[in-house]
Every structure is written in C-alpha cells, then in structure tokens.
C-alpha atoms as one frame of an Amber mdcrd trajectory, in Angstrom:
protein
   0.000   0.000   0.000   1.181   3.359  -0.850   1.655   5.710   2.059  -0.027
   8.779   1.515   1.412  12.047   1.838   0.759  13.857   5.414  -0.275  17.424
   5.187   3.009  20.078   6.988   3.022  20.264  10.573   1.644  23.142  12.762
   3.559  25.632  14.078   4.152  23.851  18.072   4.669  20.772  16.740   8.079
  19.031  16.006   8.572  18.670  12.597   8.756  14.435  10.921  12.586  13.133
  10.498  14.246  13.427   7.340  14.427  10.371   4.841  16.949   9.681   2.335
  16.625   7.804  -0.680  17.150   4.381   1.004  14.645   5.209   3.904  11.834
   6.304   0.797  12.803   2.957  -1.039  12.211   0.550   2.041   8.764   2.850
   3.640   7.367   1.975   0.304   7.571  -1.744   0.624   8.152  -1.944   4.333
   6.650   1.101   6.153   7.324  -0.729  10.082  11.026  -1.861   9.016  11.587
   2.193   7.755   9.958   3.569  11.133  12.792   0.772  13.295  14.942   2.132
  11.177  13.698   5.928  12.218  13.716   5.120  15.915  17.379   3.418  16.072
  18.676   6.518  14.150  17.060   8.920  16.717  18.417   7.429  19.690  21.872
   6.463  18.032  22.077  10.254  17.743  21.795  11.190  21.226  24.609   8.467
  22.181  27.080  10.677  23.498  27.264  14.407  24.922  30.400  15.687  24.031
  31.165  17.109  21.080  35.234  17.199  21.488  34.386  13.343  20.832  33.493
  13.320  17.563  34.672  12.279  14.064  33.029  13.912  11.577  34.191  17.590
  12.030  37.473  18.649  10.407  38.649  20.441  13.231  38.823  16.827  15.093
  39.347  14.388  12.211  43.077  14.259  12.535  43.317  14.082  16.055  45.137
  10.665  17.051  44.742   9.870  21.229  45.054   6.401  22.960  44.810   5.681
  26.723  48.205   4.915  28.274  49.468   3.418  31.670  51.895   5.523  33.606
  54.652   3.127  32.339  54.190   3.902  28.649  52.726   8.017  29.587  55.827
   9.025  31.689  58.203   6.302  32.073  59.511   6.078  28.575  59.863   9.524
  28.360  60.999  10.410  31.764  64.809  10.707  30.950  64.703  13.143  28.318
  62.459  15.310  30.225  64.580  14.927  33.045  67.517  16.301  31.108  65.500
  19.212  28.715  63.741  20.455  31.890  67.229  20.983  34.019  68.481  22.346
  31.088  65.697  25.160  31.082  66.190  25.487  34.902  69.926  25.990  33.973
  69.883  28.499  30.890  66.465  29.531  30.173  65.272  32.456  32.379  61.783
  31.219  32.144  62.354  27.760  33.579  64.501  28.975  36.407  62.012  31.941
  37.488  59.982  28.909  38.027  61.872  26.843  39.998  63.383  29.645  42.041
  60.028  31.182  43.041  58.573  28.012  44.178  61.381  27.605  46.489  61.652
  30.881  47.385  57.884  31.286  48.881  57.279  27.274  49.713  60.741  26.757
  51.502  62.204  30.285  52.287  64.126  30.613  55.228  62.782  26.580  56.093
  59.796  24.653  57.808  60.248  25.108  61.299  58.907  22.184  64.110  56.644
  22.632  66.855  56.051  19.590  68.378  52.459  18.618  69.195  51.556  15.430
  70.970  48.166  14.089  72.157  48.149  15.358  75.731  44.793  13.085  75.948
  45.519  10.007  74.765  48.901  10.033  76.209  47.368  10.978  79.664  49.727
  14.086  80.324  48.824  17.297  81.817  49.091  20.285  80.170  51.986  21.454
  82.440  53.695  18.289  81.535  52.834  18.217  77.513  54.179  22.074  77.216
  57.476  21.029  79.904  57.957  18.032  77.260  57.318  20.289  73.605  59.360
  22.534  74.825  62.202  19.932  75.292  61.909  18.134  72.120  61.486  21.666
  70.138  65.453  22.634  71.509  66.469  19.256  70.642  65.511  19.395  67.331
  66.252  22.844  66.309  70.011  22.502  67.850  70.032  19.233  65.696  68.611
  21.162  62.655  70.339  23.821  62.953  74.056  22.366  62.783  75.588  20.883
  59.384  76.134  17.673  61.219  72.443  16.234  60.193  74.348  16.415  57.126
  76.346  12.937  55.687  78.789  15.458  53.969  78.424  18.347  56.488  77.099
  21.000  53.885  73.978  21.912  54.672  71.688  22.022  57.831  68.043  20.909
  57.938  66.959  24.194  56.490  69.114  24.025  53.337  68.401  20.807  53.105
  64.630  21.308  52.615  66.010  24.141  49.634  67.374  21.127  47.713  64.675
  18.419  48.531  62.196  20.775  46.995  64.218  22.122  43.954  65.310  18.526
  42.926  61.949  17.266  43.259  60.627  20.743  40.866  63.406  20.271  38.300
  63.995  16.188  38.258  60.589  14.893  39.117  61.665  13.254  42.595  64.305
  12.815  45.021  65.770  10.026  47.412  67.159  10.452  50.861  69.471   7.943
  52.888  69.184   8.137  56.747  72.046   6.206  57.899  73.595   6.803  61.639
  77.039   7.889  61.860  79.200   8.104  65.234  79.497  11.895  65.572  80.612
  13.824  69.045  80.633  11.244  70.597  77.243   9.123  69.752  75.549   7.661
  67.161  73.480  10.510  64.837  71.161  10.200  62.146  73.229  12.094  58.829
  70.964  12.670  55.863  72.275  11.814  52.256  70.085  13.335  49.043  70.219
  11.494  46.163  69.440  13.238  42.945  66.876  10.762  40.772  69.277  10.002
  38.041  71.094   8.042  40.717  68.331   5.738  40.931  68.325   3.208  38.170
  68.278   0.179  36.926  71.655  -1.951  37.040  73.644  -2.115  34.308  70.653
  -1.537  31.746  67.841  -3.797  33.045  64.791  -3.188  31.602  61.892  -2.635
  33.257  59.279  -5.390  34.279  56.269  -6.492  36.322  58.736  -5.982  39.449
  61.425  -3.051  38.335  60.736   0.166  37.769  63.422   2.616  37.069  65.757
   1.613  39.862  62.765   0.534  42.201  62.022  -2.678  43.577  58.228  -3.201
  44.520  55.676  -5.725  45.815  53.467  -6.946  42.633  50.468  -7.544  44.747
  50.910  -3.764  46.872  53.103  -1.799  44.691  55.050  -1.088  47.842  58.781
  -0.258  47.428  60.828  -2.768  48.813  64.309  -1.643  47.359  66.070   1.400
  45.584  69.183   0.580  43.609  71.332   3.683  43.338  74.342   4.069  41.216
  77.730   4.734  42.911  78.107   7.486  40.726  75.763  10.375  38.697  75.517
   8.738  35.066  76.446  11.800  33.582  79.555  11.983  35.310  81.982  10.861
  32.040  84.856  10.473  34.883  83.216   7.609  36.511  80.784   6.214  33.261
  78.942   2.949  34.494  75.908   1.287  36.083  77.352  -0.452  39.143  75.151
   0.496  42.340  74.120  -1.138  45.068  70.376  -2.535  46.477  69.455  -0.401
  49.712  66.547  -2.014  51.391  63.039   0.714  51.909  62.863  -0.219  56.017
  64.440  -2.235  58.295  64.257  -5.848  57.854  63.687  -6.083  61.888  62.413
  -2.729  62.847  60.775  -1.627  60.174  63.123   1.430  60.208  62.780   3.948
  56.762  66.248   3.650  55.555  64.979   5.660  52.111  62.537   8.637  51.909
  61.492   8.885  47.905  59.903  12.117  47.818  57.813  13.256  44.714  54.488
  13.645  43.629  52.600  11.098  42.640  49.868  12.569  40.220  48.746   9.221
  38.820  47.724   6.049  40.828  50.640   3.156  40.320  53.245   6.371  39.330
  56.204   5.214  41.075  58.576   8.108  39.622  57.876  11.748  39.658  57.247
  14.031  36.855  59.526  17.347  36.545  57.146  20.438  36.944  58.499  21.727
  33.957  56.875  19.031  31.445  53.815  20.190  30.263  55.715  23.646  29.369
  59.010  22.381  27.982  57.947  23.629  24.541  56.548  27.044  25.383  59.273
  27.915  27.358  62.060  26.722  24.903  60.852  28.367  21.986  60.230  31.906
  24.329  63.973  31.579  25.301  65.081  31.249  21.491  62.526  34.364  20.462
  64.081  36.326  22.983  67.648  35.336  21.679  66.604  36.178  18.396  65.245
  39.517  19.458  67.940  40.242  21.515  70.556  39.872  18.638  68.540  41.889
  16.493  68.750  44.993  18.287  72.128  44.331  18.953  73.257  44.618  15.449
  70.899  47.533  14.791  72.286  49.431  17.439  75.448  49.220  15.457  76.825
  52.118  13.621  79.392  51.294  10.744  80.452  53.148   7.958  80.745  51.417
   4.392  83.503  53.125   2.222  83.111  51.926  -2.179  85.523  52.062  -4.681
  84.746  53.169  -7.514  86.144  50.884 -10.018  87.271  53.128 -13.086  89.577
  55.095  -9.969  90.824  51.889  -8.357  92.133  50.044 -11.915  93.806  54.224
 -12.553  95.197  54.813  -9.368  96.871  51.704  -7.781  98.846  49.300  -9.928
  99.147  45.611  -9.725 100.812  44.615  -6.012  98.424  47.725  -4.202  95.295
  45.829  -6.179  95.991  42.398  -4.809  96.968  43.761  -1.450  93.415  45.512
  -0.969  91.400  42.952  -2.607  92.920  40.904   0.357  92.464  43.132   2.809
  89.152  43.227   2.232  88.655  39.545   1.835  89.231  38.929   5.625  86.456
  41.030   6.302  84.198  37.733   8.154  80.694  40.144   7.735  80.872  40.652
  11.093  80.053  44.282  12.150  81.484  46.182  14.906  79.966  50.042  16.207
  81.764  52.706  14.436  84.173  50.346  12.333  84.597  51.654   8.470  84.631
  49.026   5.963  86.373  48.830   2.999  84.357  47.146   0.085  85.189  45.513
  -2.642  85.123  47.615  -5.996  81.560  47.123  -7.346  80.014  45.972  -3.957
  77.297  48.259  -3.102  75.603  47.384   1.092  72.072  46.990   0.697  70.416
  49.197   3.347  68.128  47.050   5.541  65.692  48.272   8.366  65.090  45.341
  11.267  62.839  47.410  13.108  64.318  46.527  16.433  63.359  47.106  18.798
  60.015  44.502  17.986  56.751  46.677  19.303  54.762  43.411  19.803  57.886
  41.592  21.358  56.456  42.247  24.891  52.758  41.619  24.185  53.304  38.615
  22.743  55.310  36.943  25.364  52.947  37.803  27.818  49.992  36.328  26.407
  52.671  33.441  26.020  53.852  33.608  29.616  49.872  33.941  30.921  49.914
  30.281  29.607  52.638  29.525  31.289  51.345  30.451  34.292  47.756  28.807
  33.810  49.622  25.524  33.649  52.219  26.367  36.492  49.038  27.339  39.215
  50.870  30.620  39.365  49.249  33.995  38.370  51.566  35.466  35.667  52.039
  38.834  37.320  53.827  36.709  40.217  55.511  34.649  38.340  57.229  37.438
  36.261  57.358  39.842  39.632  55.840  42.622  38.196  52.664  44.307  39.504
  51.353  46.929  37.277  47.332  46.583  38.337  45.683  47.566  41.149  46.087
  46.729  44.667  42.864  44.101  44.857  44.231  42.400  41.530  47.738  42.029
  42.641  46.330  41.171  46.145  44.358  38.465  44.374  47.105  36.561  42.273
  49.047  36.727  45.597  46.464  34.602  47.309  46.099  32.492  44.083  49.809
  31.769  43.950  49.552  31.380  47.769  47.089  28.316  47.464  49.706  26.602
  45.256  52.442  27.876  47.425  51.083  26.591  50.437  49.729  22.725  48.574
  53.683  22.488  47.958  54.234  23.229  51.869  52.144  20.902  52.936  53.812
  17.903  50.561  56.910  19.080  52.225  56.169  18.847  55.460  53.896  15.350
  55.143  56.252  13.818  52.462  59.524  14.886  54.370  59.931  16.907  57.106
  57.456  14.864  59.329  59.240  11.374  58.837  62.741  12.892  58.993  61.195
  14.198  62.548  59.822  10.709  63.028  63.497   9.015  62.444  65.456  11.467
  64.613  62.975  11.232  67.521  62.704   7.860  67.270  66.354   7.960  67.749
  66.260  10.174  71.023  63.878   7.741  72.419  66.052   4.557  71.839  68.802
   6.582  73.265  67.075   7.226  76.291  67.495  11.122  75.558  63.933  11.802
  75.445  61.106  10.174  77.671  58.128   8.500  75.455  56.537   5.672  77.484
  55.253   3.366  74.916  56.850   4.613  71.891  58.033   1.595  70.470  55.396
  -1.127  71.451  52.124   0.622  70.287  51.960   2.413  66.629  48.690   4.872
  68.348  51.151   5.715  70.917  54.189   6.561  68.586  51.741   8.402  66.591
  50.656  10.275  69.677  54.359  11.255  70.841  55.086  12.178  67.017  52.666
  14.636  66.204  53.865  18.071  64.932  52.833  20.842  62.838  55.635  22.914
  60.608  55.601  26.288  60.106  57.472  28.071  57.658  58.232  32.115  56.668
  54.523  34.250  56.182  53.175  35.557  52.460  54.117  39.626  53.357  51.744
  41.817  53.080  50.758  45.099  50.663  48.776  47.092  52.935  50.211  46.339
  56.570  47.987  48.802  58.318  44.661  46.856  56.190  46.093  43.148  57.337
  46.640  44.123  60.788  42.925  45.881  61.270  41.604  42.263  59.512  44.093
  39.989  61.511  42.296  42.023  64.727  38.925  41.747  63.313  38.942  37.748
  62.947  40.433  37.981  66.790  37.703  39.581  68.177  35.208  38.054  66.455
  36.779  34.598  67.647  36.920  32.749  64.361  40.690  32.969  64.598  43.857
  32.587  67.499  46.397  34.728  68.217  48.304  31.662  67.270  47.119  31.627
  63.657  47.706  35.184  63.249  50.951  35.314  64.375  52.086  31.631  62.086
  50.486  33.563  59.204  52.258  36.912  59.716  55.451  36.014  59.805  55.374
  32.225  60.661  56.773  33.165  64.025  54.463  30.989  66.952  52.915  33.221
  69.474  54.236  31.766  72.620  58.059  32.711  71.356  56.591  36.350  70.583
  54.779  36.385  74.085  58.120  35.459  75.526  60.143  38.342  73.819  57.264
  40.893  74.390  57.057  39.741  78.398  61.040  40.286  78.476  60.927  44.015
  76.650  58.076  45.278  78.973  59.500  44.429  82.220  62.981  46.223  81.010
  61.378  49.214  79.775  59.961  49.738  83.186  62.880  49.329  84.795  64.243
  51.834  82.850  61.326  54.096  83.808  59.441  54.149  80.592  55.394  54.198
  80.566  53.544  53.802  77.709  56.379  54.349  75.423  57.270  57.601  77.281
  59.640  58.217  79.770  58.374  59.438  82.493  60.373  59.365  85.717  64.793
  58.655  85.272  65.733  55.429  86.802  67.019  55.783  90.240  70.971  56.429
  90.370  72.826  53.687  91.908  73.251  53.442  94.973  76.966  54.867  96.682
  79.424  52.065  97.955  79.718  51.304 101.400  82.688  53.308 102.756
C-alpha cells in the first residue's frame, strides 16, 4: 500500500525526520522496518554528549589519542624530560624563574617544628605536655640547625629542605638515605640526598612487572621494597657505568625507613615523579630562542658602521698591480661581522644593501605575555607573580598573591607530610632509643608513637601590601573569635605566638625598669646606689 502524503506540521509541533533515498525505497515496501529504522537513528544520535568526541568535524578528524598506563605516559619519556627540563632550569630564564620562586615562597628561610603530641591520649597534663614540647622543640632545632644532620656536612636541615624541593621541581623526585654515623661522641642520624638520576636500573635492566626505574616493589601492593642507586651520577663521564648497590626501603627487623622517595605522585601506580616543567618544555624553549633572536637583532641595529666603495674606473687608474691584490685581500678577511663605528672597505663594485630590522620589535612584549599567561595557567601561578611585576591595582595584585599562595602553600604541605614529618619521626625515634627523650610506649604501640610524634611545621609568612589593612583584619577575625592569636601570628610572619609572648614579656618588664610608661619616659631610673665606705 502506498503511504499517503501527510499534510506540513503546525507551528508547536516538532517537525517528521528526514528520509533519504534508502529510507523512501524501504517505507514503500516496508513502512514498520523504515519507522525501526527511524527510531534506532534517533536514539543512536543522542549516544554521546560531548562534542570534542566526535569524528566527523574537520577540526577533530586528525586528532590521534590512545589511553596509556603511567609506564608507557611518563616512564619512557621520563629521561629526556629529566635532562630538557634541568636544562631550562639551567639556561632559560623562564624555567629557572619557576623553579626559584617556588622555592623561594614554599621553603624560604625553612619549615620550622613545633612539636604537638596528644596530651589526651597520652594521659599528660598540660603542664607536663608544654614542659615536654618545649624539650623536644630545643632538641631538634640545635640538631637542625648544625651541618652535622648532614652525611657530607654542607647543609643544615633548612638548606636541606632548599634542595629536597628544587630537585623534586626540576627532576621529578628525590631520594634520601638516613644512615647513623658516630658523631661527638654518639651515634646521629646524617641525611644523604640522592638526585633521581642516581636511581636506576643496574647495568641496563629493563623494566618489568617488578622493576621500575631503579625501584624494587611488591606486585600484589606496589610497595617499594628496594632502591638501587648508582655509585656514581651517570652523567659523570669520569666515573661512566651502572654499578650500584640494592638499599633495602625499612628495616628488615624494625621496620626502620632507611629511604625517603619524595615526589608527587599525580597518577595512581606512578612510582617516579614528573619534573614540573613538562607540560611547558615547549613554550618555554621556543620563548627563550625568540628572545635570543630579538635580543641579537637589536644588537646589530644598534650598530653604527660606515661602508667606504671604490669606484672601479679610480681603483684600476690609481693603484697598480701589487696595491690591487693587497686591498682585494684586505678586504677579503672582512668575516661580515660588524662592529659600532668600524669603516669598511668594500670591494670595488660591492654596493651594502640598506636594511631596516625594526628593532626594537613593538609586539615583542605583548606577545610573550599572552605566552607567559599560559605559562602560568599551567604552572598554578598567576603570571604577574611569576614574572614579579605588579602593574594593576592593589585588589588584583592582592588576588594573584592569594592564588599563587594556594599553590604555594599545597607544595608546603607535601613538604612537610612527604619529608619533614618522617625525617622528625626518624630522629625522635632515635632520642627515644637513646634514652634522651622520655616516650613511654613509643616503640610497642603504633597509636602511641603516633601520639608522641605529632607536629605541625611552620614556615616564613606571604608579606603583606597594605600592613595597616592586614593588621585591622588579623584584629577583626580575633575579636570576632573565628581565629587565634596563634594563627595570626604563624600567618604573619610564621613566628608561633608563645616565642613572641616570651620576647614581648622580656621588653616590657625592662622598659619599666628603665622608667618608661607607655612608650614615654616618664620618671629617670634611680641612680645607683653609693658604695659602702
């Protein structure tokens, strides 16, 4: 039967599907198959919401993905970005601006400790949690303080962090060795950093189920049970080779962390760390050679030289045969480089060829910071801070300090959870065993250890633009209770309030002594007293 022909449809209602020729053919001799055929159509186009997945637009047609594990993503190519992104750090302004001001605001001066145990569950009074705080603070800061935490006695605890942190930005991770060494007098815990080229595979073995570059882990956990290191950096040509040695993760009796791998692991089963430089390698290389570029270009616009031609009728009339040859190769040596206010002889019948480079570029800076505004995006850090220049107003540049602060402060607290704490953790557990500090139950109840071993770390304050305009707020929040003079003290200057209280107790009493009152002075101190006769 012939379908008939359905009159338009009205104005609110949805108008029929479209047929092609091959839906017209089969409605004429199978009008249920062609409506199937309809319906499947319909709901085959609204598989799918996203239209950076499709296949049929130009714009997307060439574009080749595939889904990779972190062994084939970052593995393979984990040694060449290793070496281009420590070469940026190294000669590329860009790259090391990076690096530097990570360190600079995450780091600074270093992560101070302030002990803080549960006074609860370990039953202690306050009196006796702040007497025992206070011990373990001096401990540790006369410990942190001297180069002897050091295996080669360079750095203290502070620097330490510096390095920690700026291998782990440039190289992807780092590795520290706590061994004990026999110093003054007793056994000490010395910390060794070990840059992540160390870590390797020996002598060339590829990676399997069980290896991965360097490190030995479960294959049911994906725990790291060993770290092979190299005896010397591979890219030391004076000692070539792949001859290491196995250094086990803990203590096969105590359980001890003999190796701290710190990086950050951004995929699950990533057992090496990416360099923070990798997703702008290219930006930031081809910046550095624009820049070069530029730079020469003014440079040899900014020259002045003076181009002297010889008129060839006058130089065949005037010199004869011997003068000829000796200017022709005078002026042969001439390499084409130019020199300011040099005159150049030229050859008879060379003519320079004026050129204009139009150096200095106008769009040079606006192009490389819409280029460095990327940069930034992919960095976390607001592109005014990360080229230290503020040119907007004081609520802009107060906001991309607080955005750059969020970052700044995610990269603290890695450092302090990923390092600082467990270096803590090995050098305390260390005064315990020694019998140097008291901690009843340390060692035979893991709630217990975790009790004596809390801490919080506290490093330098973000600064501030208005001082007068932080201070009012910081006073605010105070009286309003929804913040300690504790927290506004960390966050000023990352100085803890008690150690300010101290200081502040100490200055009022002498001032007075010395008669002062309310900043004034009001009455001389009393003369001393005359000697007995």
């Amino acid at each position: 039967m012939r379908p008939t022909r359905r009159p338009p449809p009205a104005a609110n209602q949805p108008a029929e599907p479209a047929l092609n020729l091959l839906d017209r053919a089969i409605a004429w001799v199978a009008p249920r198959t062609a409506a199937r055929r309809l319906v499947a159509r319909e709901q085959l186009s609204l598989m799918g919401g996203y239209s950076g997945a499709r296949r049929d637009r130009a714009s997307l047609a060439g574009w080749r993905t595939r889904v990779g594990s972190p062994e084939t993503d970052v593995i393979a190519d984990l040694d060449t970005l290793r070496q281009r992104c420590a070469d940026l750090e190294r000669s590329a302004p860009v790259g090391a601006a990076v690096i530097n001001t990570n360190v600079l605001h995450v780091v600074g001066t270093g992560l101070a400790c302030n002990p803080q145990l549960d006074a609860a569950l370990l039953r202690l009074s306050p009196e006796q949690a702040t007497a025992w705080e206070g011990d373990v603070k001096r401990r540790f800061r006369i410990w942190a303080a001297s180069v002897d935490c050091h295996l080669s006695r360079h750095l203290n605890f502070y620097g330490l962090q510096d390095q920690v942190l700026r291998g782990t930005l440039s190289r992807g991770d780092i590795f520290t060795i706590s061994p004990r060494v026999h110093r003054n007098g007793r056994d000490r815990l010395a910390l060794q950093l070990i840059e992540a080229d160390r870590v390797a595979n020996p002598l060339g073995k590829p990676n399997d189920n069980v290896l991965t570059e360097g490190i030995e882990h479960d294959a049911t956990t994906g725990e790291a049970l060993r770290y092979h290191v190299l005896d010397h950096h591979p890219g030391d040509l004076r000692n070539a080779g792949r001859t290491g040695q196995w250094i086990d993760a803990r203590g096969q009796a105590t359980g001890r962390r003999n190796v701290l791998h710190s990086f950050r692991q951004t995929r699950p089963e990533l057992r090496r760390g990416v360099p923070i430089l990798a997703p702008v390698i290219e930006p930031i290389k081809q910046i550095t050679r624009y820049t070069e570029a530029e730079l020469e270009a003014a440079v040899v616009a900014g020259l002045f030289a003076v181009f002297l031609k010889m008129d060839p009728q006058a130089f065949q009339d005037l010199f004869d045969d011997p003068s000829q040859d000796a200017i022709v190769a005078h002026a042969k040596e001439w390499s084409g480089e130019i020199e300011g206010g040099k005159a150049i002889n030229l050859l008879p019948g060379e003519e320079p060829i004026p050129s204009n480079p139009g150096r200095p570029n106008a769009q040079f800076d606006p192009f490389v910071q819409a280029c460095m505004r990327q940069i930034g995006m992919a960095l976390s850090i607001p592109y005014e801070v990360l080229v230290m220049h503020f040119q907007s107003s004081y609520s802009a540049a107060k906001g991309a300090l607080l955005m750059a602060w969020r970052c700044w402060m995610g990269w603290r607290d890695w450092m302090a959870t990923s390092w600082c704490q467990p270096v803590y953790e090995l050098w305390l557990a260390d005064e315990v065993a020694e019998g140097r500090v008291p901690a009843p139950g340390f060692f035979a109840d893991p709630l217990l250890r975790a009790a004596w071993c809390g801490a919080t770390w506290v490093g330098d304050g973000p600064g501030s633009l208005d001082p007068k305009k932080d201070v009012d707020a910081a006073e605010a929040r105070i009286n309003l209770r929804i913040s300690t003079l504790e927290a506004e003290s960390l966050a000023l200057d990352g100085v803890d309030w008690e150690t300010k209280h101290r200081q502040a107790v100490k200055e009022t009493a002498a001032s007075k002594a010395a008669g002062f009152v309310d900043g004034r002075l009001e009455q001389p101190p009393a003369p001393p007293a005359d000697p007995p006769a």
